[in-house]
VEXDREN-2710 file (C-alpha; in Angstrom, 1 decimal):
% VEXDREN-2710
k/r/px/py/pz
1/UNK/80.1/-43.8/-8.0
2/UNK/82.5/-46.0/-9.8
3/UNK/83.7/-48.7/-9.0
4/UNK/86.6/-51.7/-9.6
5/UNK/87.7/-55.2/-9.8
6/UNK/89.6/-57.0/-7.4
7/UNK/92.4/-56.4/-8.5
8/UNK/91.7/-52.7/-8.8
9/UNK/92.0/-52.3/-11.8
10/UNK/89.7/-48.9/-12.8
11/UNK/86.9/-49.5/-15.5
12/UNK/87.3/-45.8/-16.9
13/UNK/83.8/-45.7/-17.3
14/UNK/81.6/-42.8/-16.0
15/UNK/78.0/-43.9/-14.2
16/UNK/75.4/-43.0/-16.6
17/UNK/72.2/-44.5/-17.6
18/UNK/73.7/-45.5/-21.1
19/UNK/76.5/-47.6/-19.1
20/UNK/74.1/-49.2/-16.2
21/UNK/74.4/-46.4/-13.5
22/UNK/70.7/-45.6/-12.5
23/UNK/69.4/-41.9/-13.8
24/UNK/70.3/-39.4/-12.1
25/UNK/73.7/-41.0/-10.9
26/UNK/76.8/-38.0/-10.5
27/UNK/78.9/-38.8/-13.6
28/UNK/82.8/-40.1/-12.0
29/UNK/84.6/-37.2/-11.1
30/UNK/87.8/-36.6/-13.2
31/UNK/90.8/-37.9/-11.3
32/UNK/93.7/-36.0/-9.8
33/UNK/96.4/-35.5/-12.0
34/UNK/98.6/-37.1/-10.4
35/UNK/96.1/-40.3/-10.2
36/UNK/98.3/-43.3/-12.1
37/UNK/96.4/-44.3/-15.6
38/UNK/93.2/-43.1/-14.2
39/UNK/93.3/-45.5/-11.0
40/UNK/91.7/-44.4/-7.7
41/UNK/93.9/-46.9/-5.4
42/UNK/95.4/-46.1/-1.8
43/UNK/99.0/-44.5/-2.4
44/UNK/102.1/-45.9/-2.3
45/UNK/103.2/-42.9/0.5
46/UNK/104.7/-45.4/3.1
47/UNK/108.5/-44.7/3.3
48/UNK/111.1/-46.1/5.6
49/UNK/111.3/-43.6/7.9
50/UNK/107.0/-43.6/8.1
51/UNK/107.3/-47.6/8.2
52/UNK/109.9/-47.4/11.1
53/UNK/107.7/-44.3/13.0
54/UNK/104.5/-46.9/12.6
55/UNK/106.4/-50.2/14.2
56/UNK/107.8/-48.0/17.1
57/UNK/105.2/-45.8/17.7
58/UNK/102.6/-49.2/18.4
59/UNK/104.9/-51.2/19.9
60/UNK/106.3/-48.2/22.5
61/UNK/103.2/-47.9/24.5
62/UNK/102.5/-46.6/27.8
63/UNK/103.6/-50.0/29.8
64/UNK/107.2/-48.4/29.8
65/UNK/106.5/-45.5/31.5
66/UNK/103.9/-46.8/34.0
67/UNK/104.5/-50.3/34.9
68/UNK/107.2/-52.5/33.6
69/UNK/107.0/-54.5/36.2
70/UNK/105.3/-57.7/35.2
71/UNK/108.8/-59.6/33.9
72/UNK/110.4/-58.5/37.6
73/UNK/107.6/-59.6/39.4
74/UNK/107.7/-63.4/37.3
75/UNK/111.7/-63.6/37.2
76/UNK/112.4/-62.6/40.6
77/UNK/115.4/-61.4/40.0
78/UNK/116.7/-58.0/38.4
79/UNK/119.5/-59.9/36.1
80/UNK/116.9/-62.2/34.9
81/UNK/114.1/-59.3/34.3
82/UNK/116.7/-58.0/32.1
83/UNK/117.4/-61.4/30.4
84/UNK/113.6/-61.7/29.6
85/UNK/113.7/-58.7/28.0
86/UNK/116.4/-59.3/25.7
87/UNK/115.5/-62.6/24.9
88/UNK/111.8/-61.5/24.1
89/UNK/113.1/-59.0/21.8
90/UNK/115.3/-61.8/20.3
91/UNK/111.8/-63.9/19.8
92/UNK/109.9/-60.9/18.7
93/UNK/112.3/-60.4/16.0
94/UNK/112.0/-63.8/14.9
95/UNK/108.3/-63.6/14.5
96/UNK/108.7/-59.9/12.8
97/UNK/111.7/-61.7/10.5
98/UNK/109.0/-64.1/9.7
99/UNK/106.6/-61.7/8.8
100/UNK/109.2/-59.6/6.8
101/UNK/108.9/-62.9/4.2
102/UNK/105.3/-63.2/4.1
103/UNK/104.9/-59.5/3.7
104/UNK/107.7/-59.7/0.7
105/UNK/105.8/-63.0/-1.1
106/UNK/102.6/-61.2/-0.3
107/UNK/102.2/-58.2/-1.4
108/UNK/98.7/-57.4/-0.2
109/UNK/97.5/-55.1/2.9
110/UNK/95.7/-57.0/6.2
111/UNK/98.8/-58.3/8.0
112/UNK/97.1/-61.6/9.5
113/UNK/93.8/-62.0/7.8
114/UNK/95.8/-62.1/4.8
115/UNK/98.3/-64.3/5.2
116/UNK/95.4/-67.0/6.8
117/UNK/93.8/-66.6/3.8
118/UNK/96.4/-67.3/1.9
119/UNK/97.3/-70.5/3.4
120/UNK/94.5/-72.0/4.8
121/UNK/91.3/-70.4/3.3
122/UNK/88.5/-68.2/3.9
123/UNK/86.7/-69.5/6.9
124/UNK/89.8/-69.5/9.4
125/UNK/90.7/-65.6/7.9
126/UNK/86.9/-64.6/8.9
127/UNK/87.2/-66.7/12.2
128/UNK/90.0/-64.1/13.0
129/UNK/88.0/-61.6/11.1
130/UNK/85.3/-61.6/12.9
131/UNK/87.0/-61.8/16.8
132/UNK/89.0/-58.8/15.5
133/UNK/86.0/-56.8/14.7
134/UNK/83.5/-57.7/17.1
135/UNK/85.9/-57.3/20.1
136/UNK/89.9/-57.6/20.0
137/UNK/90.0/-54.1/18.0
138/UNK/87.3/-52.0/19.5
139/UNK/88.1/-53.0/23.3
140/UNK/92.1/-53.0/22.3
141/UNK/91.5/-49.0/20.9
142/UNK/89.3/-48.5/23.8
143/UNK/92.0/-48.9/26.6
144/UNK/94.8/-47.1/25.0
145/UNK/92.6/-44.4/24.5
146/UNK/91.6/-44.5/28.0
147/UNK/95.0/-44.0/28.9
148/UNK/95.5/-41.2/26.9
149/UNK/92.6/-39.4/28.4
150/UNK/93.8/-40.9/32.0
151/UNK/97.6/-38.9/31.7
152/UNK/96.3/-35.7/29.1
153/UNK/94.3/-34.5/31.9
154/UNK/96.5/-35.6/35.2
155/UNK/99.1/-32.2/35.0
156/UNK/95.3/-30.0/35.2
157/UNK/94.2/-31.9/38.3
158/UNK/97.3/-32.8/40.4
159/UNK/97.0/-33.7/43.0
160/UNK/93.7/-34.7/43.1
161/UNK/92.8/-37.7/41.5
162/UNK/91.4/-37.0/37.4
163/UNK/87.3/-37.7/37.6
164/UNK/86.0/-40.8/35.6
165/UNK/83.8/-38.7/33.0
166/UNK/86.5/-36.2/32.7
167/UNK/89.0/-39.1/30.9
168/UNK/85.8/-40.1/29.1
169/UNK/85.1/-37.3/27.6
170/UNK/88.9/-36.4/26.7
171/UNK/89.3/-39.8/25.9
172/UNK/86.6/-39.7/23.1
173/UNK/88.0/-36.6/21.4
174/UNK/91.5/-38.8/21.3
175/UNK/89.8/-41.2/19.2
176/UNK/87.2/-38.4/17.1
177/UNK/90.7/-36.9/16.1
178/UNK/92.4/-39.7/15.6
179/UNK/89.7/-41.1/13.2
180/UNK/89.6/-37.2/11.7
181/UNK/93.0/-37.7/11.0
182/UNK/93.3/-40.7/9.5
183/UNK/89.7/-39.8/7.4
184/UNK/91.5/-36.8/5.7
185/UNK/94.9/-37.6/4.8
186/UNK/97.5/-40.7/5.1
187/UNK/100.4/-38.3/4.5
188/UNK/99.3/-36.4/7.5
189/UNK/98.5/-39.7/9.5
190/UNK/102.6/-40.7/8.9
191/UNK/103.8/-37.1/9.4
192/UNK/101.9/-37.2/12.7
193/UNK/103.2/-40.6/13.5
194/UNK/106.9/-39.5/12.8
195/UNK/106.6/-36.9/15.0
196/UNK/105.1/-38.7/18.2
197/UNK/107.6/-41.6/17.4
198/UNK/110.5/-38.9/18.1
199/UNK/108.5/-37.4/21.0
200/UNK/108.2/-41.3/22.8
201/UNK/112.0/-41.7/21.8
202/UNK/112.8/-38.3/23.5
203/UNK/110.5/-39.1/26.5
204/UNK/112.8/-42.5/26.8
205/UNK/116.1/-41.0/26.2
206/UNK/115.1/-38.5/29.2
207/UNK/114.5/-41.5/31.4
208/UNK/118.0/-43.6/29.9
209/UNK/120.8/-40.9/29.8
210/UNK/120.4/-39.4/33.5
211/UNK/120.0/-43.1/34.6
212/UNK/123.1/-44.6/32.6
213/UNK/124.9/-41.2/34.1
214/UNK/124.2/-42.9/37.6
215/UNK/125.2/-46.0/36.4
216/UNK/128.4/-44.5/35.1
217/UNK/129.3/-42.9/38.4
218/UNK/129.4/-45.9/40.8
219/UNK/125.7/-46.3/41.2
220/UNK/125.8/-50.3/41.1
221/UNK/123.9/-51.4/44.4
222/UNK/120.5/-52.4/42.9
223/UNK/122.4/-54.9/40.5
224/UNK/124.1/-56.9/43.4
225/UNK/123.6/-60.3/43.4
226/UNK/121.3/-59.3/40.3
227/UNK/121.6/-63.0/39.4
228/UNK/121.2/-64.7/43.0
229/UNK/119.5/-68.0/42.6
230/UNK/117.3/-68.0/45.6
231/UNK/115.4/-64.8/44.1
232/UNK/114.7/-66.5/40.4
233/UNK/111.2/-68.1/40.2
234/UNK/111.4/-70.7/37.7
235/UNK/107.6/-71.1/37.7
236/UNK/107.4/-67.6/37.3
237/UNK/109.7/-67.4/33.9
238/UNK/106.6/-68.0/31.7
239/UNK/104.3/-66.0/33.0
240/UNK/107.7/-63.2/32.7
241/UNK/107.9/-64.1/29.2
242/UNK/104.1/-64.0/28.6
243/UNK/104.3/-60.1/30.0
244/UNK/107.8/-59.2/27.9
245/UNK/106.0/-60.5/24.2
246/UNK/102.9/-58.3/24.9
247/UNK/105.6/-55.3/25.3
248/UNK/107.0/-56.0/22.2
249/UNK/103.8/-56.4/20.5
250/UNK/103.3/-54.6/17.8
251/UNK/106.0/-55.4/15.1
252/UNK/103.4/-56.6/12.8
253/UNK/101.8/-53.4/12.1
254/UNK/103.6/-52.5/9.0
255/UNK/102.3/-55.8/7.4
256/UNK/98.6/-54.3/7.4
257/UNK/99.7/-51.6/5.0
258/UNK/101.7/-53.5/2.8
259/UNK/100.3/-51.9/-0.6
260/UNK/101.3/-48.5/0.7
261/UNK/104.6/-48.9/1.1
262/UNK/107.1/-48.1/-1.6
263/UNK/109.3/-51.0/-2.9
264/UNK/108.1/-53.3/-0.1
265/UNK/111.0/-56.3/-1.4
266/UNK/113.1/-53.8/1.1
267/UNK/111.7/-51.4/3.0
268/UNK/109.3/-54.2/5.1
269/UNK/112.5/-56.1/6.1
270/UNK/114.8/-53.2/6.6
271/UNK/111.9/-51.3/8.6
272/UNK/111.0/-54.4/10.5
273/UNK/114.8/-55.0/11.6
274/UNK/115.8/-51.4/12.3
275/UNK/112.8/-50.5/15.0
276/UNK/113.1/-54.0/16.5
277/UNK/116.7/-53.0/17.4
278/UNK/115.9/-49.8/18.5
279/UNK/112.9/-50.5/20.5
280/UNK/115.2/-54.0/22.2
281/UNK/117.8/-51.2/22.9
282/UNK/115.3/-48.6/24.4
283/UNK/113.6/-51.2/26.5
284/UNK/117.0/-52.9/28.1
285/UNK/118.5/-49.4/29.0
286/UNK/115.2/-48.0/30.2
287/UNK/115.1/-50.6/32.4
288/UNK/118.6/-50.7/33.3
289/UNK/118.1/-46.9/34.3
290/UNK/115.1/-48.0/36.3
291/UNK/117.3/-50.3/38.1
292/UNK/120.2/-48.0/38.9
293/UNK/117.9/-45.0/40.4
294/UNK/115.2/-47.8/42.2
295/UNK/115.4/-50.8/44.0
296/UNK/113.6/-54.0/42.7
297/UNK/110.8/-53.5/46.1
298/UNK/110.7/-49.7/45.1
299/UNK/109.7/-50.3/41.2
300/UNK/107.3/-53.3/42.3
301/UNK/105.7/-50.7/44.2
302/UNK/105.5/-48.2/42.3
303/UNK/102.0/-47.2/40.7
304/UNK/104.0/-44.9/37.7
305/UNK/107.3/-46.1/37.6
306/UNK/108.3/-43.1/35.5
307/UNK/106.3/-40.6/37.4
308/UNK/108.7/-42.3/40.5
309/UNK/111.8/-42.3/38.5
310/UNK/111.7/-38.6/37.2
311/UNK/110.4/-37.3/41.0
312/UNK/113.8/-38.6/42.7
313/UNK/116.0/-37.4/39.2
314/UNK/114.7/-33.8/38.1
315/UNK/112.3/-33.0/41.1
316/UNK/109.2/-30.9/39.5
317/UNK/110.4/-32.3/35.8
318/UNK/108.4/-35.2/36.6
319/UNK/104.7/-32.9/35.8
320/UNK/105.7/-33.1/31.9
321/UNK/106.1/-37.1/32.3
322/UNK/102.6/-37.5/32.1
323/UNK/102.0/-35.3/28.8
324/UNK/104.5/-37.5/27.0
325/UNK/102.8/-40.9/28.1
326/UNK/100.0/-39.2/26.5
327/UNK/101.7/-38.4/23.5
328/UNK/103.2/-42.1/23.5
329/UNK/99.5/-43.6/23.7
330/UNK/98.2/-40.8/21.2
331/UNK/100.8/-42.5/18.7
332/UNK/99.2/-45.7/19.1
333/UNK/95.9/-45.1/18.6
334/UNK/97.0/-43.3/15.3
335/UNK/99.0/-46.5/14.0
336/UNK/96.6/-49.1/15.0
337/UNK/94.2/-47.8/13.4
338/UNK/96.1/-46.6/10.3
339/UNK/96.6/-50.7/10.3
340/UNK/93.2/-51.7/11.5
341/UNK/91.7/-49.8/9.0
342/UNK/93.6/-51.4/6.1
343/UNK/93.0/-54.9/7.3
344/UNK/88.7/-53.8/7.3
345/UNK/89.2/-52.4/3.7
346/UNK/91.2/-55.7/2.1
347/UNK/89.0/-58.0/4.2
348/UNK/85.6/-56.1/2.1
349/UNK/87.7/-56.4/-1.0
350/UNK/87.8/-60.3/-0.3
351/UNK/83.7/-60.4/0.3
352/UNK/84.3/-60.4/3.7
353/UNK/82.8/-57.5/5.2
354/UNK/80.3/-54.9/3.2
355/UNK/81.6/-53.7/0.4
356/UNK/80.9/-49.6/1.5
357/UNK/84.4/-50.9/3.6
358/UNK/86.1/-50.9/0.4
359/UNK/85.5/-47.5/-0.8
360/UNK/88.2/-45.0/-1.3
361/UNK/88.0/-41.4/-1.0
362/UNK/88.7/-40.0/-4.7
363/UNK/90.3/-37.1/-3.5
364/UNK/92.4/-38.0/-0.1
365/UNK/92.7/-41.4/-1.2
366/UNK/91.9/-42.6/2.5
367/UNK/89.6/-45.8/3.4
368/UNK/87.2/-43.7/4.7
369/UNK/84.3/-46.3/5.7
370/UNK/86.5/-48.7/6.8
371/UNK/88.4/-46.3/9.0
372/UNK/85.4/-45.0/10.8
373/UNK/83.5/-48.6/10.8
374/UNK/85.2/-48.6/14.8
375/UNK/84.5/-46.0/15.5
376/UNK/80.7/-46.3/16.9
377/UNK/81.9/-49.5/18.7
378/UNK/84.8/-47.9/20.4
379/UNK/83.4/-45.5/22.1
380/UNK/80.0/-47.6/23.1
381/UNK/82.4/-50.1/24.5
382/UNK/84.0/-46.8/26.3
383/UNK/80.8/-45.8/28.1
384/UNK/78.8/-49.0/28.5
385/UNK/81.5/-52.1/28.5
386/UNK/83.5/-53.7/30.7
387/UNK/86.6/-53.3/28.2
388/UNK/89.6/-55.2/30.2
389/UNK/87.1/-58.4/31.0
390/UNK/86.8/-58.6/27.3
391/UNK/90.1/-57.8/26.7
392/UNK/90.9/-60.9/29.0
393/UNK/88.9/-63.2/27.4
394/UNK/90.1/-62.4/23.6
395/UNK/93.5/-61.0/24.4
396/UNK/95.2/-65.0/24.1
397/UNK/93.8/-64.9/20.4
398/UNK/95.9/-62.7/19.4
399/UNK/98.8/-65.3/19.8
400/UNK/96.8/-67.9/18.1
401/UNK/96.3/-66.1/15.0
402/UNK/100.1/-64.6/14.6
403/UNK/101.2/-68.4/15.3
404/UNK/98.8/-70.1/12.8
405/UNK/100.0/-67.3/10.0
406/UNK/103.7/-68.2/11.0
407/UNK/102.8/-71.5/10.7
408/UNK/101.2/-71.1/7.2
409/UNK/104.6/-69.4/6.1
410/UNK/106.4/-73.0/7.0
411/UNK/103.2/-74.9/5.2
412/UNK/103.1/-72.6/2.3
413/UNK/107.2/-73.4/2.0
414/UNK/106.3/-77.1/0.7
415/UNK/102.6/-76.2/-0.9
416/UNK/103.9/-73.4/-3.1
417/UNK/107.4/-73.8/-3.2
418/UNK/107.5/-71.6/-6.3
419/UNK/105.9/-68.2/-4.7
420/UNK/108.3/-65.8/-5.1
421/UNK/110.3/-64.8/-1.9
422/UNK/112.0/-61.5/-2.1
423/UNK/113.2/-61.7/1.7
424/UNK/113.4/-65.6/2.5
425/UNK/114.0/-66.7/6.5
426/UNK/115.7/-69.9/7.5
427/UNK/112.8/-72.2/8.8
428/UNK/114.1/-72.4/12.5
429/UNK/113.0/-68.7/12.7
430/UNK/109.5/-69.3/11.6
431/UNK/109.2/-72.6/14.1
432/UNK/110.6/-71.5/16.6
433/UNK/108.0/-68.3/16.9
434/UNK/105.1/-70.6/16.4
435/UNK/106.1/-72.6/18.6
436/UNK/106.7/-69.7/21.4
437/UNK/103.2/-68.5/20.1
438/UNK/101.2/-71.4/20.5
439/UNK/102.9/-72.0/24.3
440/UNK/101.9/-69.0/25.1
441/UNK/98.0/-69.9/24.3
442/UNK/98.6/-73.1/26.3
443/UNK/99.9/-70.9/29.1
444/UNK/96.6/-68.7/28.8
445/UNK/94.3/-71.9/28.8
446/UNK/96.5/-73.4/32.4
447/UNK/96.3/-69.9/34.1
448/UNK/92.7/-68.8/33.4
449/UNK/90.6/-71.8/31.8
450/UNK/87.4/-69.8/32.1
451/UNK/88.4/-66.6/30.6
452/UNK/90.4/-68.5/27.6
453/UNK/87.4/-70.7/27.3
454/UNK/85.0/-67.9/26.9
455/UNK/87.4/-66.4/24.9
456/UNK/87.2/-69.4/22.4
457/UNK/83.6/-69.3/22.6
458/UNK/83.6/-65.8/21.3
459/UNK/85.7/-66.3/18.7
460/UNK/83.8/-69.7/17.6
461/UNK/80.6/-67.3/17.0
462/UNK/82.6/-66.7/13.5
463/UNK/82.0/-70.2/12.5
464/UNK/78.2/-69.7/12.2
465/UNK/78.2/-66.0/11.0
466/UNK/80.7/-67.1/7.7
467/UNK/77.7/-69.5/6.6
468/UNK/75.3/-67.0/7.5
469/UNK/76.9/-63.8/6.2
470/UNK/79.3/-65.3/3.6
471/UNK/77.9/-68.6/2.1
472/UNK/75.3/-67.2/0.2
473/UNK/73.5/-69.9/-0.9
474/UNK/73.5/-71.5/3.2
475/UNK/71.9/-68.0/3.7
476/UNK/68.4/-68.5/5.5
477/UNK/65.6/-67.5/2.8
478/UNK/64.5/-64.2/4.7
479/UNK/68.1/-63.4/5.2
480/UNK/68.5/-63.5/1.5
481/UNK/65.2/-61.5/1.2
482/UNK/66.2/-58.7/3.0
483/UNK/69.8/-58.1/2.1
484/UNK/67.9/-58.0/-1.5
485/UNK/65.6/-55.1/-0.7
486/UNK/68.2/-53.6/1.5
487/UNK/71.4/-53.0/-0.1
488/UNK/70.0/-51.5/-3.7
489/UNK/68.5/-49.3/-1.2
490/UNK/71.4/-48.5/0.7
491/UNK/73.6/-48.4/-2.8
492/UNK/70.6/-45.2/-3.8
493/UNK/70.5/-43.4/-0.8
494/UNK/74.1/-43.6/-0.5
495/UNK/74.3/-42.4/-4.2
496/UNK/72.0/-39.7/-3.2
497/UNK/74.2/-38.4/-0.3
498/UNK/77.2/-38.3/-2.4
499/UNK/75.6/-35.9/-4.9
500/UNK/74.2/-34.0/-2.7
501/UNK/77.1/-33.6/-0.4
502/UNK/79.4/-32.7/-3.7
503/UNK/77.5/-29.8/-4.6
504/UNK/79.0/-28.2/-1.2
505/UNK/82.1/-29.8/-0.9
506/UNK/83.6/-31.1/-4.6
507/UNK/84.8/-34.5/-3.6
508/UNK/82.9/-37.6/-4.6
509/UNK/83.2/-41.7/-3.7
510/UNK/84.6/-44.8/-5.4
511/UNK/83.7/-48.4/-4.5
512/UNK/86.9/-50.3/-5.0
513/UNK/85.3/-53.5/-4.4
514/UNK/84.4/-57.4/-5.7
515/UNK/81.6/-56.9/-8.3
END
């Protein structure tokens, strides 16, 4: 095992006895050839086109094909559903403009973590750290995967309803495969990603062309009076605009991966700005085709708005619509935790997390630890927890946290106004975002105090576990005791595997990680 500095730069040195590796130690294994000066780093193999297929392929979920129908139910009105949705875009771009700059001046993987830490320290980044990894992530992977399993298996048992350990146990070989994937290869993971990304474009452009072809022919009567006062809910608008930036979420994935992707100074921005246009575009005309083939009481009422949409367009056409909602969640799994993965690996870097979450496979040059380090959680919170509670208590922090690192941009503007900014915003953007962010929270804590509340308290738990886990010298004596005797333990046995597994399989560990 060898291992690095911080700023990984490699030592070169092999582990032997001579050196201070402990006898018996695997000498390091002689790098690729294509391995830059020696290093054993995560590969720059992010492109535009891979950076574009991971924004759209989170954010495109399967809300669009099932039910879209939050922002009509708040506006009360179909011209004002579709407003929401343009404007949300509009305000999702401004946060994902805003990100484009701190992902420029910051040239480091983790997305949020890292730009907290950054601007306001250590303690706020594990605060965020530590909800992410204890709940948002896990329960987060947990229902998209459930969805995946829900619509794989619906075209074996129509008409009868799919049974619950039957999307279980599909469900958990979506996410064994997923975490295969993204164990053995990162160029795979993107090719992958590219391809769903096309396959949820396709699915939409089936739903968009017939329904803009009605549109076309004189099919108008679902947008009369589309703007008619008496219909629009002005308490409601909130609560619409709430739903319509949770569809858009997702813009900030490409931000975890940041040291992957080639010549970041332009492919974040140009990335970030191309898939927000296209995903606006897709979600306004799918829309717009929902409205011209159903009427605002049919799509409320619909359970699969898709499902509903293809059975009165292409009649038995509408069996393949749950395959590609399948294929559309199957994507996200495979870019959230391309992303999660990286924000686990930079947070152990930082002395955050264990350092085994820093180590990088020599050969495939994947974070292999810190890709699989959700796995065990997901899929216990699969078959033992109540996922969407938890996802309601935790789901407002999300918000939070993108709002306080938007807000650090603006405070880092006057604290280090020399930073370099490649890609540089006006400040209204930034403001304006946080502020949209942090009235969303408020929203959360005046339409469900006790969930946000408990939600808090979760999150709060961080506060004693960074002076427990992370202040070492506020660690309690037999804490310190025991991670003592533990973790030269753990460092041999590991040690131990590694040699042993080599002799079989001729590919060996490096620890990339704070000495």
């Amino acid at each position: 095992m060898t291992r690095r500095s911080v700023n990984g730069e490699g030592t070169g040195v092999n582990n032997t006895p001579q050196n201070g590796g402990h006898p018996g130690d695997t000498p390091a294994p002689k790098e690729e050839p294509d391995a830059p000066n020696g290093k054993v780093e995560l590969r720059k193999k992010v492109t535009l086109l891979r950076g574009i297929s991971i924004i759209i392929g989170t954010i495109i979920g399967a809300g669009i094909f099932i039910s879209p129908k939050g922002i009509l139910k708040n506006s009360g009105s179909v011209g004002m559903s579709l407003v929401v949705w343009i404007a949300c875009g509009v305000l999702s771009l401004f946060g994902a403009l805003s990100y484009a700059e701190l992902g420029t001046s910051i040239q480091k993987s983790g997305g949020h973590y890292t730009y907290i830490l950054e601007a306001f320290g250590p303690q706020m980044a594990f605060i965020r750290l530590w909800a992410d990894l204890i709940a948002i992530r896990p329960a987060g992977l947990a229902v998209i995967s459930l969805a995946f399993g829900q619509y794989i298996l619906e075209p074996i048992f129509m008409p009868c309803g799919v049974p619950e350990i039957a999307i279980k146990l599909a469900t958990s070989i979506g996410i064994t495969s997923v975490m295969y994937l993204n164990s053995m290869s990162t160029s795979w993971t993107n090719r992958i990603q590219i391809l769903l990304t096309f396959s949820k474009l396709l699915a939409i452009a089936i739903i968009i062309v017939p329904g803009l072809y009605m549109l076309f022919k004189g099919e108008t009567k679902n947008f009369e009076n589309a703007f008619e006062v008496s219909n629009i809910k002005l308490t409601g608008l909130p609560l619409a605009f709430y739903s319509g930036m949770y569809a858009y979420a997702g813009w900030f994935y490409l931000n975890f991966v940041t040291e992957e992707v080639e010549n970041p100074e332009k492919t974040v921005p140009l990335a970030i700005c191309i898939s927000m246009a296209i995903v606006t575009f897709c979600y306004v005309l799918t829309n717009v085709a929902y409205y011209t083939v159903m009427s605002a009481e049919e799509l409320l009422a619909s359970q699969a708005v898709a499902v509903t949409f293809a059975g009165k367009m292409m009649g038995n056409f509408s069996v393949a619509v749950p395959v590609f909602v399948a294929l559309s969640c199957f994507g996200s799994m495979n870019g959230c935790l391309f992303a999660f993965s990286r924000m686990f690996y930079v947070a152990s870097r930082e002395g955050h997390l264990p350092e085994v979450l820093s180590m990088i496979h020599v050969r495939r040059h994947t974070p292999l630890a810190a890709v699989l380090v959700l796995y065990p959680m997901t899929v216990f919170q699969l078959f033992v927890g109540d996922i969407y509670s938890l996802l309601n208590f935790m789901s407002f922090l999300r918000w939070l946290f993108i709002g306080v690192a938007v807000l650090g941009l603006i405070y880092m503007r006057y604290t280090r106004p020399d930073m370099p900014r490649p890609f540089k915003v006006p400040l209204f953007i930034p403001a304006i975002f946080s502020f949209t962010c942090f009235f969303m929270v408020f929203l959360s804590l005046y339409s469900d105090p006790v969930n946000t509340g408990i939600g808090f308290a979760i999150s709060l738990t961080g506060i004693p576990a960074y002076y427990i886990f992370i202040v070492f010298d506020r660690r309690p004596k037999w804490l310190q005791d025991g991670l003592g005797n533990t973790l030269p333990s753990l460092r041999r046995h590991l040690n131990a595997f590694t040699r042993h597994h080599c002799e079989n399989h001729t590919y060996y560990w490096h620890m990339d990680s704070i000495d």
